[in-house]
C-alpha positions as CSV (number, residue, x, y, z in Angstrom):
1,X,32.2,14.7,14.5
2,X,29.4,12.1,15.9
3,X,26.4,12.1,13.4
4,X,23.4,11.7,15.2
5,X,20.8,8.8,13.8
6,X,16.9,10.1,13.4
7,X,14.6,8.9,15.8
8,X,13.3,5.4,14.4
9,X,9.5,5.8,13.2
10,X,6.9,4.4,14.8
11,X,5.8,2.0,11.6
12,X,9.2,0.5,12.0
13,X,9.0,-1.6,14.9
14,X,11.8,-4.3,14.4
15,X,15.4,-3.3,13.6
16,X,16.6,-6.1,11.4
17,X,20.2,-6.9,10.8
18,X,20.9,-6.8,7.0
19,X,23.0,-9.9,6.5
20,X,23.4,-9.8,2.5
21,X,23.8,-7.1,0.2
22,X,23.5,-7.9,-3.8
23,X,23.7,-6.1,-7.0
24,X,20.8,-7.8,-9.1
25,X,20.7,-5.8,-11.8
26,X,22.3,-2.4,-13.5
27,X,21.0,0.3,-10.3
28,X,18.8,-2.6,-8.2
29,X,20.2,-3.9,-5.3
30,X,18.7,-6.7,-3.0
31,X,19.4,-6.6,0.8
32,X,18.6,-9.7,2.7
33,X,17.5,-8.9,6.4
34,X,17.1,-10.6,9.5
35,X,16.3,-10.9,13.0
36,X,19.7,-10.3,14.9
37,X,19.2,-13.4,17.0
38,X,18.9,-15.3,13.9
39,X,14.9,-16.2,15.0
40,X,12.1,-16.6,12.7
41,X,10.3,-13.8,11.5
42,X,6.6,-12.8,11.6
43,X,4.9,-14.9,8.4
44,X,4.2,-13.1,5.2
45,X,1.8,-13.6,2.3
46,X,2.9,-13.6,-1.3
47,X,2.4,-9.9,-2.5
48,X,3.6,-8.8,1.1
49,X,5.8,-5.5,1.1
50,X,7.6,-3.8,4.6
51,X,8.4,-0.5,5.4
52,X,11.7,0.3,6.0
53,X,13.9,4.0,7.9
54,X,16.5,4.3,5.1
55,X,19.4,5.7,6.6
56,X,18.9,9.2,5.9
57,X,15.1,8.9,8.2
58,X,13.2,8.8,5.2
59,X,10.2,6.0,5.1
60,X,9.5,3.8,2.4
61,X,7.7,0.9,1.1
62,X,9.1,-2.2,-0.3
63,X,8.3,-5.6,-1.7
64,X,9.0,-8.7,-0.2
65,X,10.4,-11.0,-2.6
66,X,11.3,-13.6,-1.3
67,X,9.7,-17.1,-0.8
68,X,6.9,-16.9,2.0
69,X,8.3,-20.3,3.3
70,X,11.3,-18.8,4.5
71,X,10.9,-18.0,8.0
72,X,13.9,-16.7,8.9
73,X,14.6,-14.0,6.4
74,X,12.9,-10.6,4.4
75,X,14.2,-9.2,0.8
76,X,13.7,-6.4,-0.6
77,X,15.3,-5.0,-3.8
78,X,15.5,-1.1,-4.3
79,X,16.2,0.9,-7.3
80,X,18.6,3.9,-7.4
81,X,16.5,6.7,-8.2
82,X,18.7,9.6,-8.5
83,X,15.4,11.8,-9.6
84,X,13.7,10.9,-6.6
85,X,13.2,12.4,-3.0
86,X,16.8,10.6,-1.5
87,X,15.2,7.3,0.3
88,X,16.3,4.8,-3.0
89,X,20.1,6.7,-2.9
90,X,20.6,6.5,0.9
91,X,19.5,2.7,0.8
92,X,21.9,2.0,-1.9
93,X,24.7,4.8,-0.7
94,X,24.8,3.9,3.2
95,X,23.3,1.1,3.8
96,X,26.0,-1.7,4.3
97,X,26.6,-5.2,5.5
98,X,25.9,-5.9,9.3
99,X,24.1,-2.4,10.1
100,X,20.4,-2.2,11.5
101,X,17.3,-1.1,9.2
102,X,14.1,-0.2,11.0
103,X,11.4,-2.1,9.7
104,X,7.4,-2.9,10.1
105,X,5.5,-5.8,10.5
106,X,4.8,-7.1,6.8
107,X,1.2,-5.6,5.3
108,X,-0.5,-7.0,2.4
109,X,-2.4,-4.6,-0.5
110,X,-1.6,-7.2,-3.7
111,X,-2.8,-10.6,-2.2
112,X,-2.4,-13.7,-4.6
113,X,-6.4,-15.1,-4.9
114,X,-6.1,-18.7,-4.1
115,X,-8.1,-21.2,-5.9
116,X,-7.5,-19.1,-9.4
117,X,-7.7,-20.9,-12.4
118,X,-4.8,-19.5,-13.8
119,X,-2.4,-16.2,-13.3
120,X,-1.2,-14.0,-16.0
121,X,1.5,-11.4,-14.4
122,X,2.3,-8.7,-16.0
123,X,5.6,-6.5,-15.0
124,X,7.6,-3.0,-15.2
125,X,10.9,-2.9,-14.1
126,X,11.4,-3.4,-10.5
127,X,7.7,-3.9,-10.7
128,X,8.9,-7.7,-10.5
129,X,9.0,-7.9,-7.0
130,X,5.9,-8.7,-5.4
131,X,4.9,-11.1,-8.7
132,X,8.4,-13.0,-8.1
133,X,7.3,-13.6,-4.1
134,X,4.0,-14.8,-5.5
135,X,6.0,-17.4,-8.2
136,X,8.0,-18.5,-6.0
137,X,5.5,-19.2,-3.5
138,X,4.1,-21.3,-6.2
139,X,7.4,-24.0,-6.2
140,X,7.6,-26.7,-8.2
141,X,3.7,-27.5,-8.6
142,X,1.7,-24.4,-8.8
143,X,-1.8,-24.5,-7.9
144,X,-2.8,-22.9,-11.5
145,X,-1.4,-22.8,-14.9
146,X,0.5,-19.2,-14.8
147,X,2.7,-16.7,-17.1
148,X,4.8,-14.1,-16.8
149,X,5.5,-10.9,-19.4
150,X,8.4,-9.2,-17.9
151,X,9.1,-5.6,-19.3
152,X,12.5,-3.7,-19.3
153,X,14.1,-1.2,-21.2
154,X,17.6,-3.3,-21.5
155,X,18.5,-6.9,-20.6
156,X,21.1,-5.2,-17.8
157,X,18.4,-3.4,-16.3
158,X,16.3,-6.7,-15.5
159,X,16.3,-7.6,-12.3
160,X,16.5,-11.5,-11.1
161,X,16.9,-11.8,-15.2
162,X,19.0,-15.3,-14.9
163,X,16.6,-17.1,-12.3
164,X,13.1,-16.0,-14.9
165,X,14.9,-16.8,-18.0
166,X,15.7,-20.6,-16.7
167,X,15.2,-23.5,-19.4
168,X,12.2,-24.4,-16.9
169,X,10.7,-21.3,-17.0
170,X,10.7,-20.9,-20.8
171,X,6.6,-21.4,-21.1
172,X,5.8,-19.5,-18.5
173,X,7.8,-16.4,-18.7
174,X,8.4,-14.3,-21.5
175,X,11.9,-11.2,-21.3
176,X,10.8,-8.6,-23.4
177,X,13.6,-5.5,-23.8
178,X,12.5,-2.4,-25.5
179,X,16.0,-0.8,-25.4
180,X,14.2,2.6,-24.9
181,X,12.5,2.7,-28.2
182,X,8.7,3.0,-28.2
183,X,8.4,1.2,-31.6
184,X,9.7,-2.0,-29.9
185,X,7.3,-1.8,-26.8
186,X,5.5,-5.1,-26.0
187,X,1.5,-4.8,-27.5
188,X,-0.3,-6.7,-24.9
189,X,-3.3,-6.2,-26.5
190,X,-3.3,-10.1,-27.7
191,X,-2.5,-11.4,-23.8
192,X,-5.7,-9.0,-22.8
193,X,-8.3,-8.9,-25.6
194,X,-10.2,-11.8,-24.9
195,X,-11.2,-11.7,-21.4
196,X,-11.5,-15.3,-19.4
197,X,-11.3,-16.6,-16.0
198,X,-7.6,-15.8,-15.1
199,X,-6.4,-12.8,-12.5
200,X,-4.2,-10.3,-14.2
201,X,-1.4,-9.1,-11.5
202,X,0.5,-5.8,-12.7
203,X,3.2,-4.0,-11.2
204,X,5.6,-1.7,-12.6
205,X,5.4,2.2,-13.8
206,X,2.7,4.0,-13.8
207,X,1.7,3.9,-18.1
208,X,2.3,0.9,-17.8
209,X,-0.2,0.0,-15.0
210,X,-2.9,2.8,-16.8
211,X,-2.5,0.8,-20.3
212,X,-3.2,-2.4,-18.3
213,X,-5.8,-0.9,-17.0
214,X,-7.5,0.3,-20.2
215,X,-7.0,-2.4,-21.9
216,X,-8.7,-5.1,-19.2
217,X,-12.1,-2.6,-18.8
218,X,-13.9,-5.4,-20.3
219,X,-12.1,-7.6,-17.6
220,X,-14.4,-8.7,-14.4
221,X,-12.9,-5.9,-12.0
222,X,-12.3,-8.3,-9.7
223,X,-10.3,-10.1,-11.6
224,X,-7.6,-7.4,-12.5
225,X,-5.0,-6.5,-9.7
226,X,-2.6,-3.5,-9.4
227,X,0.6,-2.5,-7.1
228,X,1.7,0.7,-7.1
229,X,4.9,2.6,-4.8
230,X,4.1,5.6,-5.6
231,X,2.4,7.0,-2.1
232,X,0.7,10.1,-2.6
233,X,0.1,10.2,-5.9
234,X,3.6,11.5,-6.5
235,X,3.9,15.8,-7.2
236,X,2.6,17.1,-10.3
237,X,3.3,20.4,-11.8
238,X,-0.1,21.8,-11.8
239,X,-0.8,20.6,-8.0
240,X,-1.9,23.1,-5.7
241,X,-3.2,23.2,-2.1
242,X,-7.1,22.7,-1.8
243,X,-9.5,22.6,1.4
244,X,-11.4,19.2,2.7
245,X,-14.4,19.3,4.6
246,X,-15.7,16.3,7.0
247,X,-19.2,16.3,6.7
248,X,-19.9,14.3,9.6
249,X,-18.0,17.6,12.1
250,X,-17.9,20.4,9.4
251,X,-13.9,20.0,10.4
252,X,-12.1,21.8,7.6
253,X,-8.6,21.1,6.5
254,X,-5.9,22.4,4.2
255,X,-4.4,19.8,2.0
256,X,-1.0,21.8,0.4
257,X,1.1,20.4,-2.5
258,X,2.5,17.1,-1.8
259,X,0.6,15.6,0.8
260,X,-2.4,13.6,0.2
261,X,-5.9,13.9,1.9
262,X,-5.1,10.6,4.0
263,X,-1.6,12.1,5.3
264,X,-3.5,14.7,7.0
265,X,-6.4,13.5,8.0
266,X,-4.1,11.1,10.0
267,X,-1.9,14.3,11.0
268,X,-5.5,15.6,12.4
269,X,-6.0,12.5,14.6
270,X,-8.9,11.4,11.8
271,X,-8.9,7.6,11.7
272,X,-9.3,7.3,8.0
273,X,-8.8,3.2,6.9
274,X,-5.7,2.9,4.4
275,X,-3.6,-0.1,3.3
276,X,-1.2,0.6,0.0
277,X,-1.5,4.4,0.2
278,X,-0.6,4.4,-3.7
279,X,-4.3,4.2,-5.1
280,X,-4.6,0.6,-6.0
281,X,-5.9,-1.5,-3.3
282,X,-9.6,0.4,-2.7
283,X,-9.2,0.6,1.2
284,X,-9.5,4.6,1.8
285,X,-12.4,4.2,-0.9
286,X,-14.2,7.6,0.5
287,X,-18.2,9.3,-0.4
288,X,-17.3,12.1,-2.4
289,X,-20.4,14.7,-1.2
290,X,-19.4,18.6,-2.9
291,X,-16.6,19.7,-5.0
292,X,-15.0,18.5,-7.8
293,X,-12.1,15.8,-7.8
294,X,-8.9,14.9,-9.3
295,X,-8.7,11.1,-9.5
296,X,-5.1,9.5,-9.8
297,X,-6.2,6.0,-8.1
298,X,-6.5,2.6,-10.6
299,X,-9.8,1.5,-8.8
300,X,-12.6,3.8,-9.5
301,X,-14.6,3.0,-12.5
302,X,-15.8,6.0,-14.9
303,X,-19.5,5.7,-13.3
304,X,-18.1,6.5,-9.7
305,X,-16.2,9.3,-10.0
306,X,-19.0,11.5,-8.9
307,X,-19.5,10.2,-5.8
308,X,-16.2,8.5,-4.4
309,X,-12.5,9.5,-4.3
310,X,-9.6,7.6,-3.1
311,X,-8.0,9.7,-0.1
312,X,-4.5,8.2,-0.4
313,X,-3.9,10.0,-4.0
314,X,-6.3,11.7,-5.4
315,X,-6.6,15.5,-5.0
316,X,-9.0,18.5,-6.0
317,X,-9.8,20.4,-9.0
318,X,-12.2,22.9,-7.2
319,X,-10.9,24.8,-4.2
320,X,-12.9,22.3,-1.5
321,X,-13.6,18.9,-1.0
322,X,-16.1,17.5,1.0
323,X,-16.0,13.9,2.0
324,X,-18.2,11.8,4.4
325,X,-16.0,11.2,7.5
C-alpha cells in the first residue's frame, strides 16, 4: 500500500536533507539538516528558530541551536511529547537518516542585544536551545561577562548536559536538578532581586517563564526577554469560542476553541503583523477597544490590559472582542 505524503506547506520553502540524527538527552533528539547539494544555507541570528512539516503534515517551530557561523548546516532538538498534539512523536518516530524535512527560512522573535553589558540566561528543559545558539555564538571571547542557570528535573533529562558542564564552563553555568520535588526547586530570587544593567534571556515551561517574569517587574522591561513554543496559547479547559470585531470594517469573526485571534484573522485574508505566535515577542501587540480579555501573553504590563491584547494567544472572557484593525 503507497502512503501518500501531505502537501508541503507553504512556510516550508526548502526541503533539507537531515544528515545526522542524535539522542542528546533521555526523550530529546537533535537532527542536523542540510541543503542536499551540500551549499551554504541562508544566515541566522543567535535566538533564530525554523519551521519544520513533521512527517505526519503537522507544522511546528523549533530552535536553531547551533553556532550562527556555521553556514552549511541547521539543528534543532525536539522533545518527545507523548501528551501533545503528534508533531514531537512523528519527528522522533519517522523521521530518519537521509529523508527530506520541509523547512522555512529562519525568523527571529528572541534576538541576542549586542553591545550588553552582561547576559544572565535563565533555562527550562529543552528551553536550552535558543540560549545555547546565543553562547555559542559568543566563542571563546564573549563580548560580555555572561551566566547560565540551567533547570531540569533529572541530570538524564538535560540536554547538551556534558558540553555546559565543561571544566571551562564551571563560572558561567550552573546544572541545577530538582528530581521532580518542588522542595529542591532552584529560588532565583537572589540572581533577580537586585535589578542592574544585564538582559535576562528565559526559555523553558511556562511557570517557569511567569515566575521570571514576576520576579524581574522591577527589571527595565526592556531588559527582560522571553521565548515561548507554545503557539496559540495552548487549549485550556475553560476555553470557549468568542466573537472579534474589526473596528476599522465592522467585519465580525468567530474565534472557536483552539485557534487564536491571529490564526483567523489570517484565515480571513486580514494582514495582522506576527512574529513568535507564542505571546512573547510584542509584534501582534493589538488596541483593545470593547469587551473584556483574557491575557496569556508575557509582554503586557498590568496598566495595559485595558486597552491592548496580544492576538497570537490571548482570548476573551466576554462573548466579543473588538480590536482596532
Amino acid at each position: 500500500m503507497t502512503v501518500t505524503p501531505p502537501p508541503t506547506h507553504s512556510d516550508t520553502q526548502m526541503p533539507l536533507r537531515v544528515a545526522r540524527i542524535l539522542d542528546v538527552a533521555r526523550d530529546i533528539r537533535s537532527f542536523e539538516l542540510v541543503q542536499p547539494d551540500a551549499s551554504a544555507l541562508p544566515p541566522f541570528t543567535p535566538g533564530s528558530h525554523v519551521k519544520v512539516q513533521a512527517p505526519n503534515g503537522m507544522l511546528r517551530k523549533y530552535s536553531l541551536c547551533n553556532d550562527p557561523a556555521e553556514r552549511h548546516r541547521y539543528v534543532i532538538a525536539v522533545k518527545r511529547d507523548p501528551a501533545g498534539q503528534g508533531g514531537s512523536l512523528s519527528m522522533h518516530e519517522e523521521l530518519h537518516e537521509g529523508d527530506t524535512l520541509p523547512t522555512s527560512l529562519p525568523s527571529n522573535a528572541f534576538p541576542l542585544v549586542e553591545n550588553a553589558k552582561g547576559y544572565l540566561f535563565i533555562a527550562g528543559g529543552i528551553g536550552i536551545t535558543p540560549i545555547l545558539s546565543m553562547i555559542r555564538s559568543f566563542g571563546e571571547l564573549p563580548p560580555a561577562p555572561w551566566k547560565l542557570i540551567y533547570l531540569t528535573r533529572f541530570p538524564e533529562t538535560a540536554a547538551f548536559r556534558e558540553e555546559l558542564g565543561a571544566p571551562e564552563l564551571k563560572s558561567r553555568v550552573r546544572i541545577h536538578h530538582s528530581h521532580g520535588d518542588p522542595a529542591r526547586a532552584f529560588d532565583l530570587w537572589p540572581v533577580l532581586e537586585k535589578p542592574n544593567t544585564a538582559h535576562v534571556y528565559c526559555c523553558g515551561p511556562r511557570a517557569l517563564m511567569e515566575a521570571v517574569r514576576d520576579m524581574t517587574g522591577h527589571w527595565s522591561p526592556a531588559n527582560v526577554h522571553f521565548e515561548s513554543f507554545n503557539e496559540g496559547g495552548g487549549v485550556r479547559p475553560d476555553d470557549k469560542p468568542f466573537m472579534v470585531k474589526l473596528a476599522s470594517t465592522g467585519a465580525v469573526f468567530e474565534v472557536p476553541v483552539g485557534k487564536s485571534i491571529l490564526s483567523v484573522l489570517h484565515e480571513h485574508g486580514c494582514n495582522a503583523a506576527s512574529s513568535c505566535e507564542s505571546g512573547t515577542c510584542g509584534t501582534c501587540r493589538t488596541k483593545l477597544l470593547g469587551g473584556e480579555a483574557d491575557h496569556r501573553d508575557m509582554v503586557l504590563l498590568p496598566e495595559e490590559m485595558d486597552s491592548q491584547i496580544m492576538i497570537c494567544v490571548s482570548r476573551a472572557k466576554s462573548d466579543e472582542l473588538v480590536i482596532d484593525l
